[in-house]
N, C-alpha and C positions, 0 to 999 in steps of 0.2 A: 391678519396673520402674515408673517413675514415667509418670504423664499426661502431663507434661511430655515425653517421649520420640516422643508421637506427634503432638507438633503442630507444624507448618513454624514453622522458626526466624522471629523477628520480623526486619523489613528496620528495617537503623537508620535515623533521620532523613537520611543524608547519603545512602546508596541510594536510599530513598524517593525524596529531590530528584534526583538521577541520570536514573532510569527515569521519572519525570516530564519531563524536562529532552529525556529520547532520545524519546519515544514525541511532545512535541509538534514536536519537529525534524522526526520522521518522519512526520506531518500536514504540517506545512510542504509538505516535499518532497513528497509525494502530488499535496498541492491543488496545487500548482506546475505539476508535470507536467500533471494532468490540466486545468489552464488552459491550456498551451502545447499539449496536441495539442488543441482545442476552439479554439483561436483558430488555429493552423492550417489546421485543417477550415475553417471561418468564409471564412479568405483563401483558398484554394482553390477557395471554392465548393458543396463537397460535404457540408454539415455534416448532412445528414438523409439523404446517398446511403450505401447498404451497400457494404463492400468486393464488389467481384467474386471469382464463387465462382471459384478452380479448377477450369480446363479439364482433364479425364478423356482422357485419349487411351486407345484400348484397344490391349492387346497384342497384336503380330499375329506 
């Protein structure tokens, strides 16, 4: 058995660019969101306030 057998196949130049291409889209989108709920919070008011915990009612 060759050496060759145990090592992950090489990505071609054109996947390379691919998975390059998805993963900075996928930052895009990220940073996107997390400026839209940040500038949300901001208009609201609440941008330092914690969500409210859930109210516990007990079982009776």
């Amino acid at each position: 058995m060759s050496l060759k057998s145990y090592n992950r196949p090489q990505l071609s130049v054109a996947a390379l660019a691919r998975r390059e291409a998805l993963m900075a889209f996928q930052n895009r989108v990220a940073e996107s969101v997390k400026n839209d709920v940040l500038k949300k919070r901001q208009d609201s008011g609440n941008a330092t306030e914690q969500v409210p915990a859930k109210k516990e009612y007990p079982i009776s």
